[in-house]
C-alpha positions as CSV (number, residue, x, y, z in Angstrom):
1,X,71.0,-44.5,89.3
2,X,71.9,-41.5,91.4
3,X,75.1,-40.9,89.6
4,X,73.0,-41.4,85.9
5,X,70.7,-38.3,86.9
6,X,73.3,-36.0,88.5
7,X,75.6,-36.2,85.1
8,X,72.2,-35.8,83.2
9,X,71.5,-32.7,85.1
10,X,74.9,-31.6,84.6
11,X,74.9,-32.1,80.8
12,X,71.6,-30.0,80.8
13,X,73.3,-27.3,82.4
14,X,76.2,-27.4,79.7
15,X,73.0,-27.2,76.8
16,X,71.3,-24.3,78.6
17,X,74.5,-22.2,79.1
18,X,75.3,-22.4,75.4
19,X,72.2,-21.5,73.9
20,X,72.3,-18.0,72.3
21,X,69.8,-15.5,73.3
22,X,67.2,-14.0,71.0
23,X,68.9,-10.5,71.4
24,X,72.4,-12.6,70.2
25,X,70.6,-14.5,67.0
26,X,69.7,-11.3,66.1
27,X,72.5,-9.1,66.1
28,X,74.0,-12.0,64.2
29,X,71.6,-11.4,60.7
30,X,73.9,-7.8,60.9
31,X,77.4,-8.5,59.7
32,X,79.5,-5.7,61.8
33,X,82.0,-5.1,59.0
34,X,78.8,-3.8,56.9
35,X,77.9,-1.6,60.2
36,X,81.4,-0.6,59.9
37,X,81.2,0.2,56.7
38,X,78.4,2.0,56.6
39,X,79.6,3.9,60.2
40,X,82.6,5.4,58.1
41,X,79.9,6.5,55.0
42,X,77.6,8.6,56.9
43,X,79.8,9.6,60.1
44,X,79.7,13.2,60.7
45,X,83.4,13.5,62.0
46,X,82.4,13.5,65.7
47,X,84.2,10.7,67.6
48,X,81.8,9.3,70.4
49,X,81.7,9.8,73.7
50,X,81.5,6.7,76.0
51,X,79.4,4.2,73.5
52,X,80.5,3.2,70.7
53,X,78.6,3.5,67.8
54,X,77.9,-0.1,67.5
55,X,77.5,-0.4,71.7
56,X,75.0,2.3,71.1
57,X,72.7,0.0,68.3
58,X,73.1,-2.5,70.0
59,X,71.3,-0.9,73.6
60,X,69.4,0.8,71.4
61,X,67.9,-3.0,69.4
């Protein structure tokens, strides 16, 4: 029975760690080639500086 509840406990541990976060199901509805897209559109010419525009929405969401 001991064995039974430790590969239980270890198969919940494999559910949690691939659930996606809220943040993740999210950022998912936004398809990053239309970000893409629409970052070459209306870019001013200026490259970034550390984030990337997308890195940037992203902290920013």
């Amino acid at each position: 029975m001991e064995l039974v509840s430790k590969q239980l406990t270890q198969k919940e541990n494999l559910d949690v760690a691939h659930h996606n976060t809220i943040l993740s199901q999210l950022l998912s509805l936004i398809p990053r080639h239309d970000f893409e897209r629409l970052e070459r559109k209306h870019s001013s010419g200026r490259q970034p500086r550390i984030f990337t525009r997308w890195s940037q929405f992203v902290c920013l969401a």
